[in-house]
C-alpha positions as CSV (number, residue, x, y, z in Angstrom):
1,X,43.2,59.3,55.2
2,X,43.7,61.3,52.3
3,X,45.9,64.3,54.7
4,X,48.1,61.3,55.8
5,X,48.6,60.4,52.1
6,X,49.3,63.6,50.8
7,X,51.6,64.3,54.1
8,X,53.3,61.1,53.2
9,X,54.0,62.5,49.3
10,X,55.4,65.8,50.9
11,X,57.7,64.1,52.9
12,X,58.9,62.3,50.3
13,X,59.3,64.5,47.4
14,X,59.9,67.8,49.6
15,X,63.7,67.0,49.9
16,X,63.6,65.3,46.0
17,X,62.5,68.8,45.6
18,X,65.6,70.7,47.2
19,X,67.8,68.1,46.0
20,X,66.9,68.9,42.4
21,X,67.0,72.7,42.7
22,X,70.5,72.8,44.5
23,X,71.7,70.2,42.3
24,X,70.4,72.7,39.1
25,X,72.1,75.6,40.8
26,X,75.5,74.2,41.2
27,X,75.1,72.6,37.5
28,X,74.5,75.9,36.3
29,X,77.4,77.3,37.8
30,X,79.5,75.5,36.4
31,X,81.9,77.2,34.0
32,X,81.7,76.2,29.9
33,X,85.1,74.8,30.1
34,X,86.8,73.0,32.5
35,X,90.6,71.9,33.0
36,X,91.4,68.7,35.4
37,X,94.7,67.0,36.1
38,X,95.0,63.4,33.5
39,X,95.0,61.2,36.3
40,X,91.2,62.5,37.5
41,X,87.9,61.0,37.0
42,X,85.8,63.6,34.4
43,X,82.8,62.6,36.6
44,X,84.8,63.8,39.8
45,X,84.0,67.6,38.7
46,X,80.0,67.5,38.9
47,X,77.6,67.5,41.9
48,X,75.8,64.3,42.8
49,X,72.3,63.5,41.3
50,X,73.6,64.4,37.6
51,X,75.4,62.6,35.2
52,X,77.7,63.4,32.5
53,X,77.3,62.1,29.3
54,X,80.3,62.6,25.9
55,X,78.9,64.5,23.3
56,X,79.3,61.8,20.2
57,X,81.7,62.9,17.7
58,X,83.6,65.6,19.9
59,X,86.9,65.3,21.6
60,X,86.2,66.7,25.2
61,X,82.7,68.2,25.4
62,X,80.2,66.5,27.5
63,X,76.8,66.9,28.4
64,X,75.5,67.1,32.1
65,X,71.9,65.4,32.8
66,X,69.8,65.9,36.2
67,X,68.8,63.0,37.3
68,X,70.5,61.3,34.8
69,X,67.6,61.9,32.5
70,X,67.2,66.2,31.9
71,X,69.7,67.9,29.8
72,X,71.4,70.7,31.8
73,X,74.1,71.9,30.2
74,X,76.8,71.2,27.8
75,X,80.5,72.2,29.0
76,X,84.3,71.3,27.5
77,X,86.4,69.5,30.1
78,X,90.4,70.2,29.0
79,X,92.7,67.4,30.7
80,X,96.1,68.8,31.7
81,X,98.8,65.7,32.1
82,X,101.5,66.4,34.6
83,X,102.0,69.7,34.5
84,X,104.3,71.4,37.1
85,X,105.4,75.3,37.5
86,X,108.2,77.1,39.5
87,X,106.3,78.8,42.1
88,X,107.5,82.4,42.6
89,X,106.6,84.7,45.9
90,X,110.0,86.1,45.1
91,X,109.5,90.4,44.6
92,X,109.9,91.6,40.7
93,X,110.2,95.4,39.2
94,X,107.5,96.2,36.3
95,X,108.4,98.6,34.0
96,X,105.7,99.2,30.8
97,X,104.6,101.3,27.6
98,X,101.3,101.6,26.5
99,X,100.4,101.7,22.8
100,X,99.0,105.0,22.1
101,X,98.9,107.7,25.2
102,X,96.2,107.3,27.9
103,X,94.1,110.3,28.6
104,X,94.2,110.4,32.2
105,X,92.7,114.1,33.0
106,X,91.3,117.0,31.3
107,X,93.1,120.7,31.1
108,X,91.0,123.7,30.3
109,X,92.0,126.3,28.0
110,X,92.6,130.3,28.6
111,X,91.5,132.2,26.3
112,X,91.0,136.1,26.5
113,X,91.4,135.9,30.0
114,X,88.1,133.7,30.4
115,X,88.3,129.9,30.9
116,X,86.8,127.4,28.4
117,X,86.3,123.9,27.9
118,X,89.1,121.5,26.9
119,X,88.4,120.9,23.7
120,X,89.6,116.9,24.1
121,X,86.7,116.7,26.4
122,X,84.0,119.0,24.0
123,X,85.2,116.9,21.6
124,X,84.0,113.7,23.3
125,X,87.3,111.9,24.3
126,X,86.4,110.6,27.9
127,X,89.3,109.7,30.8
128,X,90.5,105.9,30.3
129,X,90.5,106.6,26.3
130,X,94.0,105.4,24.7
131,X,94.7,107.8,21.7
132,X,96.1,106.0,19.0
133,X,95.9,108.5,15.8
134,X,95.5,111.7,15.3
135,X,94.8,113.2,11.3
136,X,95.9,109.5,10.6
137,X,99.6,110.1,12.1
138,X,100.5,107.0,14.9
139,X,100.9,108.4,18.7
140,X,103.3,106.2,20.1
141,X,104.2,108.5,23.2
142,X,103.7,111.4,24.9
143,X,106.2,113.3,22.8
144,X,104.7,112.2,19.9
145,X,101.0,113.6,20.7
146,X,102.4,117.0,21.2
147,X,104.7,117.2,18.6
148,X,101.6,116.2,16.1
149,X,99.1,119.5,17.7
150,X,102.1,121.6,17.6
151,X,102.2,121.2,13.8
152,X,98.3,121.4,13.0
153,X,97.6,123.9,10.6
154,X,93.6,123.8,11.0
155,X,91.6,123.3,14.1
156,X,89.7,120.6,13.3
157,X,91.3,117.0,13.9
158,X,90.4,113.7,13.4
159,X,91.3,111.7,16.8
160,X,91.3,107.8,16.8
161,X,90.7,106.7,20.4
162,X,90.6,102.9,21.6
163,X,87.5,102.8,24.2
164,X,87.2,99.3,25.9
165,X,88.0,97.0,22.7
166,X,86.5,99.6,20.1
167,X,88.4,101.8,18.0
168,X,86.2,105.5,17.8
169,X,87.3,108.3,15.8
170,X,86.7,111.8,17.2
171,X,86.5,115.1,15.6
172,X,87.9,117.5,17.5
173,X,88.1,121.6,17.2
174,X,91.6,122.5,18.6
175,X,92.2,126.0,20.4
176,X,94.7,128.3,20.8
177,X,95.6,129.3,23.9
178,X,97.6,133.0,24.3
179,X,98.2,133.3,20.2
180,X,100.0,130.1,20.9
181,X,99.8,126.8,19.3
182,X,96.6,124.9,19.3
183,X,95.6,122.9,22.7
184,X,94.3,120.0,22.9
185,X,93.6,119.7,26.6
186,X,94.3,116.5,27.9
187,X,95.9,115.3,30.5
188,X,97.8,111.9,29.3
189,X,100.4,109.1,30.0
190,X,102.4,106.8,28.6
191,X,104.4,104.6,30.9
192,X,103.9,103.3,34.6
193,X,106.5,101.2,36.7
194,X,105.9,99.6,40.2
195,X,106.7,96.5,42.5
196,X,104.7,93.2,42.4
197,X,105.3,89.4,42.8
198,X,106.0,86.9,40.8
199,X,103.5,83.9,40.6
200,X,105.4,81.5,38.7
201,X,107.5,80.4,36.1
202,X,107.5,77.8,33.7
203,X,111.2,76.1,33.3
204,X,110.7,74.9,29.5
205,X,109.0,77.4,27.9
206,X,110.4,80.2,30.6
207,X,107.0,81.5,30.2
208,X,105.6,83.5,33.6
209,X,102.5,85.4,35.3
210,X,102.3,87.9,37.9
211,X,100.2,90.0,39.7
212,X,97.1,88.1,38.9
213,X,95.4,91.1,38.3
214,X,96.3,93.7,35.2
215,X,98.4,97.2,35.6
216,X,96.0,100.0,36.0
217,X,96.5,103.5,35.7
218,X,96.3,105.1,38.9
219,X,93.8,108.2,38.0
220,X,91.8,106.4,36.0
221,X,91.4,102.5,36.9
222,X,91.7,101.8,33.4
223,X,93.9,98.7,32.2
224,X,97.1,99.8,30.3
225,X,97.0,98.4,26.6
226,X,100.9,97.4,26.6
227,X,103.3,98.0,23.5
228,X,106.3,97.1,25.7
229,X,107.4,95.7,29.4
230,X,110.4,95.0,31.2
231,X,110.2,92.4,34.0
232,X,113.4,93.3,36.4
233,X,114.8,92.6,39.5
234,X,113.1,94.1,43.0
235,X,114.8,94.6,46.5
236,X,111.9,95.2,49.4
237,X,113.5,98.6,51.4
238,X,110.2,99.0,53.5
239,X,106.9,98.3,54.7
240,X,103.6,100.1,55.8
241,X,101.7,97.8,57.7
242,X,97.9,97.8,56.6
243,X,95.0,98.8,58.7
244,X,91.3,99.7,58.9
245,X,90.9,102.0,56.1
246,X,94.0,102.2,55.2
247,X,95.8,99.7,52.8
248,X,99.3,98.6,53.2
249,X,102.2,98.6,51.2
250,X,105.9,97.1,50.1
251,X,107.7,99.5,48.7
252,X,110.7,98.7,46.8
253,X,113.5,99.5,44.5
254,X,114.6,98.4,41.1
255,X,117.8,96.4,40.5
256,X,120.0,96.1,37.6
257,X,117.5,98.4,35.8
258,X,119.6,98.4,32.2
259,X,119.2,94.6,32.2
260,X,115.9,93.7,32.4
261,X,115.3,89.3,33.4
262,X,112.4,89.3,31.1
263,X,109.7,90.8,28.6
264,X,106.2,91.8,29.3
265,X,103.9,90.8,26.2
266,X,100.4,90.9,27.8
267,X,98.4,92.5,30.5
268,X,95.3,91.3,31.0
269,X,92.4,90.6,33.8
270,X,94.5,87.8,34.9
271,X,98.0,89.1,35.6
272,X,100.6,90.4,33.4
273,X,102.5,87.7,31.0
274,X,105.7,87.2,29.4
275,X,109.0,85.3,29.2
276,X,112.0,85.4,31.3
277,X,115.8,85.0,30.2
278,X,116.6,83.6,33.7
279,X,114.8,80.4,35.2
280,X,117.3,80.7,38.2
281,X,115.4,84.2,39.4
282,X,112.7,81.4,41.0
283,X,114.7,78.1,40.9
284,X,116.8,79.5,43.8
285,X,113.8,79.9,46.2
286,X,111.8,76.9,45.0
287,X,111.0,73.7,43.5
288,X,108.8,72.3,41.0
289,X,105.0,72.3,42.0
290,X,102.2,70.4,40.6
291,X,98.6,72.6,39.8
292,X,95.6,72.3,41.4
293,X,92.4,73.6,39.7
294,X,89.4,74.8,40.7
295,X,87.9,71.2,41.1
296,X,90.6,70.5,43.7
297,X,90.7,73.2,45.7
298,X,88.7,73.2,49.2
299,X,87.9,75.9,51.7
300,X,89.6,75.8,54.7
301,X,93.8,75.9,55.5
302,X,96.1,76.9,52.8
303,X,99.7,79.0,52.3
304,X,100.8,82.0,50.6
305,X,104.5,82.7,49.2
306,X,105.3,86.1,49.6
307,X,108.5,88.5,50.1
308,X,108.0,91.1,52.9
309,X,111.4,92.5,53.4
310,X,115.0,91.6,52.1
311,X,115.4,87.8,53.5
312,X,113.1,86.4,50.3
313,X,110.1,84.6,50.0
314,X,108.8,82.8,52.8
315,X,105.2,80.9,53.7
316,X,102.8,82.3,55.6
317,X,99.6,80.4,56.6
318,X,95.9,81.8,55.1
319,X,92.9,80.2,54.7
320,X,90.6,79.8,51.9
321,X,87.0,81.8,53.4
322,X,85.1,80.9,50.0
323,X,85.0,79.5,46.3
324,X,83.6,81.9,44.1
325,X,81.9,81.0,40.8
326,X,83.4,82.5,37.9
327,X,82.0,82.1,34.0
328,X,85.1,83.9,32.8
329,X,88.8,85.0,33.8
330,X,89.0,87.7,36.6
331,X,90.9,88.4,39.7
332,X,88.0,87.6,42.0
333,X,87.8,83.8,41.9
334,X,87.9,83.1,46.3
335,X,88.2,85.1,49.5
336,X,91.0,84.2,51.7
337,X,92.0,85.5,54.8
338,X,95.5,85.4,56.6
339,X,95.9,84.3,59.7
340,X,99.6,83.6,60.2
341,X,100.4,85.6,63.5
342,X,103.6,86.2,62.3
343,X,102.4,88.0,58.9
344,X,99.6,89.4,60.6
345,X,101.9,91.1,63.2
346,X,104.4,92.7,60.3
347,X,101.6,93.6,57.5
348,X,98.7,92.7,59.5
349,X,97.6,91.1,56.3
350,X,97.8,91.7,52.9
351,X,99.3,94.5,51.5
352,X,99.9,96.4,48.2
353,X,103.0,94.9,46.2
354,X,102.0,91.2,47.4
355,X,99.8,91.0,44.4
356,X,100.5,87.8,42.3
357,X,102.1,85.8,45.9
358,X,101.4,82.0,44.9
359,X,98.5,80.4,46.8
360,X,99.3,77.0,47.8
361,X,96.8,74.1,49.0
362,X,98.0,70.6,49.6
363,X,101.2,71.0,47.9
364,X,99.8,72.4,44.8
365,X,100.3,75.6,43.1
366,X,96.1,76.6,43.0
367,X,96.1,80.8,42.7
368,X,97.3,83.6,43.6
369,X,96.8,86.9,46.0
370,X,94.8,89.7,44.1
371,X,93.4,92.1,46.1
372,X,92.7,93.3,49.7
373,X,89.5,94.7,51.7
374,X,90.1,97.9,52.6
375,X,88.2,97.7,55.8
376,X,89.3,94.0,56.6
377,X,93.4,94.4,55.6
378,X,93.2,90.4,56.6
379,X,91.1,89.5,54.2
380,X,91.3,89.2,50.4
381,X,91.0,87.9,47.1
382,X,92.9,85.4,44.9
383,X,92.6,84.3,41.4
384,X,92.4,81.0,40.3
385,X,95.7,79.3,38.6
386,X,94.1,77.7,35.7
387,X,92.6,81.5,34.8
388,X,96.7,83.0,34.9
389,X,98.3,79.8,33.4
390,X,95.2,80.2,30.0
391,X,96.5,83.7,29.8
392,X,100.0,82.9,29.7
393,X,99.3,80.1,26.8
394,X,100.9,77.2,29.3
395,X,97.6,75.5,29.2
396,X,95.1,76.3,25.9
């Protein structure tokens, strides 16, 4: 009798059980703060067997109870009222500075016909480092830098480097190379340029993102820290359609280069950011479009906008593969895949220079294209919107 009891209890609380602990998981995966559109319910955005509870004397935090009875976590729910975006999937030019010069390689030094050392590296300054001082004199360039050793009348310099978001100061013992001027023995960079897409516009502030991802440099996979960007016109000339191994890529050329269409201010995980002097660069290809965040969004059948060759921007069908849980901004938020024949047949997927192409679900603007799989040129990443529009101060 007592088996058939406690078989009974097991039955019953067994799936209580697995109900609570999935219910837990996907509480705790919630991100801290949350943006919905005004006309949603705030209890729409957590999993069922929990409750949400306002905290007393706040404006939009809440508090989200198992069961209705055990505190889980506390999170900020933003609601966004009837906010709508030009879409882009149009092809723009980028064109930046970085503050500082980024060291991008190291040189060695000869000296008496034997090699040594560069002394930037002996000195501890690693690859990815942005110089910004040297003996307490601003490098703003390339020029600058070299100008600033050239003049050194000791050997020992003070270097002030930017490393992540920490300002280090190096000393360094310069060398002379051949009776020459001292050497520092770096290899470094101060400007890229390339072809992306635009991800959309905003018509009153004239505010944009693109890319969805942030400007690396090529050698060292390190962010640029911008001083300056121009946003300018792109024509696509050609295409390298992607395969196993192999990514992908548009190439294209710059238009109207001594007018620029718009500053770059920002260039961060999410995209580059800035404002454009001319709406009608996306108002010509599109119409306004509401935003779906990450609470609307479903896997399954969705749309990219995207420019492959001179005729514009054009939708190709995708589908969302999987929602990805993300605590802070990145370009990694879901996987999606195309499968457009017609896409599939020209690119065979996603290629390089497609970065920032609008992902649309339901007629809402909801992210854009990030990234590819090298071995699956299909297959992909995409940002969330909400994570490009924070970034570009459209929503707070």
């Amino acid at each position: 009798m007592n088996k058939k009891i406690l078989s009974a209890i097991s039955l019953i609380t067994a799936p209580i059980l697995i109900l609570v602990l999935i219910t837990t998981i996907n509480i705790s995966n919630i991100p801290n703060k949350i943006y919905i559109n005004r006309d949603m319910p705030v209890s729409s955005i957590i999993p069922i067997a929990s409750t949400l509870n306002k905290v007393v004397d706040t404006k939009n935090k809440y508090q989200v109870k198992l069961l209705g009875v055990i505190p889980i976590k506390c999170l900020e729910v933003e609601k966004v009222k009837d906010l709508e975006v030009y879409p882009g999937g149009n092809s723009i030019g980028v064109r930046v500075s970085t503050e500082g010069v980024l060291v991008v390689g190291y040189s060695d030094i000869e000296i008496n016909n034997q090699t040594e050392e560069s002394p930037g590296k002996l000195g501890g300054i690693e690859l990815g480092d942005t110089i910004l001082k040297v003996n307490g004199e601003e490098v703003q360039s390339c020029k600058d830098l070299i100008n600033i050793i050239k003049k050194c009348n000791e050997a020992n310099v003070k270097v002030e480097i930017l490393r992540g978001n920490q300002n280090i100061v190096k000393e360094v013992e310069l060398k002379r190379e051949k009776e020459e001027n001292y050497k520092l023995g770096l290899w470094i960079r101060d400007s890229t340029a390339g072809v992306g897409t635009m991800t959309f516009v905003d018509n009153e502030s004239k505010k944009f993102g693109a890319l969805g991802h942030p400007i690396t440099d090529c050698d060292t996979n390190e962010p640029f820290l911008i001083k300056d960007g121009d946003l300018l016109e792109s024509s696509i000339i050609s295409l390298r359609k992607g395969e196993k191994g192999s990514p992908g890529e548009l190439k294209g050329v710059f238009v109207n280069e001594k007018n620029p269409n718009g500053q770059i201010k920002n260039n961060t995980q999410s995209g580059i950011f800035g404002t454009v002097q001319n709406v009608d660069m996306v108002k010509d290809n599109s119409k306004p479009m509401k935003i779906g965040f990450r609470n609307e969004i479903n896997e399954g059948k969705a749309k990219i906008l995207t420019t492959i060759d001179e005729s514009g921007p054009k939708e190709y069908e995708i589908e969302i593969v999987k929602l990805l849980d993300q605590q802070v901004p990145g370009p990694k938020s879901m996987v999606i895949k195309v499968t457009d024949p017609e896409l599939l047949e020209k690119t065979g997927g996603i290629v390089q220079g497609m970065s920032g192409s609008p992902i649309i679900q339901n007629n809402k603007l909801v992210g854009a294209v990030t990234h590819v799989l090298i071995n699956k040129p299909d297959t992909g990443y995409g940002i969330y919107i909400e994570w490009m529009l924070k970034d570009a101060e459209i929503i707070k």
